[in-house]
N, C-alpha and C positions, 0 to 999 in steps of 0.2 A: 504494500500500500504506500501510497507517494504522500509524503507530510507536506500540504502546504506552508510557503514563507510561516514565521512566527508572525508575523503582523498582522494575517489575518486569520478570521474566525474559522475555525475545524470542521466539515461537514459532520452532521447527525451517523456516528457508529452505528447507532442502535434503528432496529427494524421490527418494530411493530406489526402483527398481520404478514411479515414477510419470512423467509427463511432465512435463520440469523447468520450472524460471520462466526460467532463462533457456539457452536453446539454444546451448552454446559450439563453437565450433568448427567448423560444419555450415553454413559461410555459402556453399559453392562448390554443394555438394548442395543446399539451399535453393535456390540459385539455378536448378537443372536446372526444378526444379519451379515455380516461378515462371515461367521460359521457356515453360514447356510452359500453362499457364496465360495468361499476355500473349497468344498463340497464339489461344487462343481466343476469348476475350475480346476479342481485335482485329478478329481476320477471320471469328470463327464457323465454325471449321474442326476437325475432328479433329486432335488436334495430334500426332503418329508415333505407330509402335510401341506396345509397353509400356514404359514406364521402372521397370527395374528394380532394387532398392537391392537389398545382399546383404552379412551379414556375421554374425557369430557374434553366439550373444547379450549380450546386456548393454552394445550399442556405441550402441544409440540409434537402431536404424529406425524404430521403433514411432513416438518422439519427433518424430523428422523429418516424418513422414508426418502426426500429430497435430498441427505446428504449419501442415503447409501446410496442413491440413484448417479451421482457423481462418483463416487467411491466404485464402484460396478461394473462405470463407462470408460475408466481408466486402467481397470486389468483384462476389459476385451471382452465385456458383456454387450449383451445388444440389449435395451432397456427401452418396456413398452411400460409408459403410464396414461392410467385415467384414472378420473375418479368420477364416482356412480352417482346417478343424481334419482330421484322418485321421477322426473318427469319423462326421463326415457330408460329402456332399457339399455345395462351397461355391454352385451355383448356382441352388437353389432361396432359400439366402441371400441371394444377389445380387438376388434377385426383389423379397423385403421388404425389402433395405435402398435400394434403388430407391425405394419405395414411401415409406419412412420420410422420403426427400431430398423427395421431392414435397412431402408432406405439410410439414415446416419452412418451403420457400419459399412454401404458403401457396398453390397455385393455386386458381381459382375454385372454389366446391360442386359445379356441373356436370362441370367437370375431373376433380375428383376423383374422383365417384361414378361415372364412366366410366374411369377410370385403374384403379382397385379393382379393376373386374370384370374390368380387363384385364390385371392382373398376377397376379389370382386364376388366370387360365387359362393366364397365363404358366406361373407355378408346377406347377403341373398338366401343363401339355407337357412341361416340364423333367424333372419327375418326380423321385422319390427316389432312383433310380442316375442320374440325366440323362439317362433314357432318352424319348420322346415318347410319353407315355398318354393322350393326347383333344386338344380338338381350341380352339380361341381364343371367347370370349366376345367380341360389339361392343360397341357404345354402347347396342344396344336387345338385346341378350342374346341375338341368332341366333347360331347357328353359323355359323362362318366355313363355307365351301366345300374351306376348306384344313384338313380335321379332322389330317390328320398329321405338321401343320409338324416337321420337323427342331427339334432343341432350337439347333443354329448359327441356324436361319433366329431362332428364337422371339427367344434372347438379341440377334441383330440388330434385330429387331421392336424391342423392348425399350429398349436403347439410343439409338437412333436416335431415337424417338419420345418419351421421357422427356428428351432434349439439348434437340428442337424445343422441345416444350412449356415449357420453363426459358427458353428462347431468345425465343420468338415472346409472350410476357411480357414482356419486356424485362432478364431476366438474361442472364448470361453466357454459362450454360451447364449442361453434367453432368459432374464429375470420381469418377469412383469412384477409391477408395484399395481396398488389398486386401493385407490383412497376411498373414505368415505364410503366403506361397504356394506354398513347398516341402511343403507339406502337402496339395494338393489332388492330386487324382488324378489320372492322364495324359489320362482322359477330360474332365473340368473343362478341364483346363489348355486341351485342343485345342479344346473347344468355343470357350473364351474366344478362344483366338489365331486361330481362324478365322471369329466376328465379327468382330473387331474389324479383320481385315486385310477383309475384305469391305464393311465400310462408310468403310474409308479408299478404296476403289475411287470414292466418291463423297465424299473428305472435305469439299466446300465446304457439303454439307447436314447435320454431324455435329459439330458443336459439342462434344465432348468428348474426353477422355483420361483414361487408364487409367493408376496410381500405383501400385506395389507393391512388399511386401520379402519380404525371405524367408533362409533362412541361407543358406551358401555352396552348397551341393548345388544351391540353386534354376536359375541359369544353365541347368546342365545337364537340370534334373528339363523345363524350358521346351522345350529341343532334342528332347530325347525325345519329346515329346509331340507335337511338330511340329516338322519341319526348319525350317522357315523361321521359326521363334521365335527360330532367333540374329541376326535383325535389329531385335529388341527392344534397348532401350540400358540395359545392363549397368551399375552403376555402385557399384563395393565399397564399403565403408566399414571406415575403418583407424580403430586406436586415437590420441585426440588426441596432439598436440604438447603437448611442456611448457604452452607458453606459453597454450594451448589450456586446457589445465588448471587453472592458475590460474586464468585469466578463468573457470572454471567453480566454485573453489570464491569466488572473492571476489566476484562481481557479486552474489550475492542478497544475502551480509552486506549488503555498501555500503548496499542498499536499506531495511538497518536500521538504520545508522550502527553497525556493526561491521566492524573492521577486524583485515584478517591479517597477522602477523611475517612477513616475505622466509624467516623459519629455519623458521616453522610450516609454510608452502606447499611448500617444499624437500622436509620430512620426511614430506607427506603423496605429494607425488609422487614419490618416491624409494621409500615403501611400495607403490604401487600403480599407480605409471605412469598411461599416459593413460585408462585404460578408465573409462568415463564411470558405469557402474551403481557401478564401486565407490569412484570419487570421490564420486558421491554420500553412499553409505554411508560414506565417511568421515569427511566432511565433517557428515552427521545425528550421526555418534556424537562427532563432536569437540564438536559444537553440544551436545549433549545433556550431556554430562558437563562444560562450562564452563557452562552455563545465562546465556549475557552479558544484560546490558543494554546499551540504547543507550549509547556511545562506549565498550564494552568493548572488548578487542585478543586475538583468538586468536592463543597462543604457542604454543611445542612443548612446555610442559609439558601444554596442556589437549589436544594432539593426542596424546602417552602417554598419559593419562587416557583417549582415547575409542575410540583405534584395538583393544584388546584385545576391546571389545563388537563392533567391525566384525567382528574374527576369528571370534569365536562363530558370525557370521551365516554370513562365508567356508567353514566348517569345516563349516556345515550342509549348505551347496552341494557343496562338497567329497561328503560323503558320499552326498547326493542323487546324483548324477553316476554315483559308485563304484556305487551300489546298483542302478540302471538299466541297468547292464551284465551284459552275460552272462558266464559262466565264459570263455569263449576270447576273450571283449573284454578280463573284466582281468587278462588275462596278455599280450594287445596291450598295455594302459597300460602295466602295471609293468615290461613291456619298456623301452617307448618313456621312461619317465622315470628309469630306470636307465643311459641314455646319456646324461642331463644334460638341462639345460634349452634354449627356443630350438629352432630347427628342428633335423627331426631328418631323417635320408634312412632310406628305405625299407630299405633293406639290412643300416643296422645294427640297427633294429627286430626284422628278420627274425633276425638273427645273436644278437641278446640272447633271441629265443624258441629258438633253437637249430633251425631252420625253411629253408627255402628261401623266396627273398622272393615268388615266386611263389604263395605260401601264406598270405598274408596278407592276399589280400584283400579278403576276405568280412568279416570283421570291422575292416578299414578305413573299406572303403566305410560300412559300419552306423554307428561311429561320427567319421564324417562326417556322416553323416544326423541319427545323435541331438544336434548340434551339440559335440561333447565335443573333436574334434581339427578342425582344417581343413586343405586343401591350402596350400603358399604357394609353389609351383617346383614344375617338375618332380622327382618323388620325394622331394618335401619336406612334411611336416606337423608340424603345435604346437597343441601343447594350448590352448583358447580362451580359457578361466578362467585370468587370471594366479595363479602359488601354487600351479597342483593338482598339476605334476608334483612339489613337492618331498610336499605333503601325502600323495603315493602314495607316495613313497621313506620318509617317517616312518615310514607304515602299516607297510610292510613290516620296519622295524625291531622292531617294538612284541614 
């Protein structure tokens, strides 16, 4: 990174909403993924299950996933990302972003212009429910014999054949990433979970693995789809450690010869705890409202200065949240945050709606799903966004 002259102000390090500079904390989970990586790259083997990251938002899957995605593409993977959304299906996606990894590592013109016509009819099998509408394109544009492949068979087709080809080049291999997979549909889900266990039935010919996050609902959204999805490897993600924290707001300064007060760090995690999106942001608005140059020192007077703009942003979220809820969800919230902060059990939830607990679950479940609460124990949930149960308690004073 290039230091501007000392005379003038130091661009904002820190990246809110973005993938950071530098990944604090995330070195055991990095490592999953790495493992699963060496895997392949050693023996040319599918390397297990799905690996599956899972945690509310703003904790930093996306990030994880984006750095292994780099990490990946520099020992000679070919690397397909998407992330799934409810309003379409995600595996005509998976189709073109297959396509787009091809095309990066660069295979021959021949390759290509046969890979196209073969994902084109990919796409096409797959169809826009996932359902199978025609029938596979070759190399010389006949119809296959097999016009009504299964969309499991097509996406094994698919995989299998886009590993090789990365592979028998002299790469590694194929890693798709796949964000945000509590969003795809049960039929997605199980198409994917029953390739993929079908071509580990031959893993020494299948050179890849499957990388994915999702919020906490996802585990579950997985089993639903298919039983045998609970032998994917599950793997939460909690908010950092202090110590975590720190190393997350001081590593990018250093990198401008800016340095943080032990009193500023304190005050910043003490506001905000470990949650990694709003260290972020706190750390952009402390930057912003000090404007250092190089050998300047963030104090906790420049962290009062900047933390009030974080709240703006906080307060936006905040309301985001409230407004996405239905009438009998925010009378779940302003239950659940009128028993205090921290885990809350189901009962008293129930009891602050004046309800039997058995009645609470519909709009549990829903905001479990919209990420706003998560489980943490048996009959236990909290809010995910640090601050919103008190912001629901204010509200309600107003």
């Amino acid at each position: 990174m290039t230091t501007p002259p000392a005379t003038e102000a130091l661009p904002d390090p820190y990246t809110p909403g973005q993938v950071p500079r530098v990944l604090a904390g995330r070195a055991v989970e990095l490592g999953r993924i790495r493992d699963r990586l060496g895997r392949v790259a050693s023996f040319g083997e599918l390397a297990g299950p799905l690996l599956v990251f899972h945690a509310p938002r703003g904790l930093g899957k996306t990030s994880l996933l984006r750095t292994a995605e780099r990490e990946a593409a520099a020992i000679g993977f070919a690397s397909a990302w998407l992330a799934c959304s409810r309003e379409r299906p995600f595996l005509p996606e998976l189709v073109r972003s297959v396509e787009r990894a091809l095309d990066r590592v660069d295979l021959r013109v021949e390759s290509r212009r046969r890979w196209r016509d073969r994902l084109t009819s990919l796409s096409v099998e797959l169809g826009v429910l996932g359902v199978s509408v025609g029938g596979e394109v070759d190399a010389t544009g006949d119809r296959s014999p097999d016009a009504g492949a299964a969309p499991i068979g097509a996406l094994e087709d698919l995989l299998h054949e886009a590993a090789r080809a990365v592979r028998d080049r002299g790469g590694a291999g194929l890693v798709v990433f796949i964000d945000e997979l509590h969003a795809a549909s049960a039929d997605d889900l199980a198409t994917l979970l029953n390739a993929v266990q079908n071509l580990d039935g031959d893993r020494d010919d299948n050179p890849l693995t499957v990388v994915t996050a999702g919020l906490p609902v996802t585990p579950e959204a997985i089993i639903r789809a298919a039983t045998f999805g609970e032998r994917s490897a599950f793997v939460p993600l909690d908010v950092l450690s202090d110590d975590d924290a720190r190393q997350l707001l001081v590593l990018p300064s250093d990198a401008l010869g800016v340095t943080w007060e032990a009193d500023a760090l304190e005050a910043v995690v003490r506001r905000v705890g470990g949650h990694p999106y709003l260290l972020q942001l706190a750390g952009s608005c402390t930057w912003q409202a000090l404007r250092p140059r190089a050998g300047a020192v963030v104090d906790e007077a420049a962290v009062d200065a900047g933390l009030p703009a974080a709240e703006v942003q906080l307060t936006a979220m905040h309301a985001a949240r409230w407004g996405s809820a239905t009438e009998l969800e925010r009378t779940f919230i302003s239950a659940m945050a009128s028993v205090g902060p921290g885990n809350v059990t189901r009962a008293r939830i129930a009891a602050a709606m004046g309800v039997d607990s058995r009645s609470i679950s519909v709009p549990r479940e829903r905001l479990i799903e919209k990420g706003i609460i998560e489980p943490v124990g048996h009959g236990l949930v909290r809010f995910t966004m640090p601050g919103f149960d008190a912001w629901v308690r204010a509200r309600g004073q107003d």
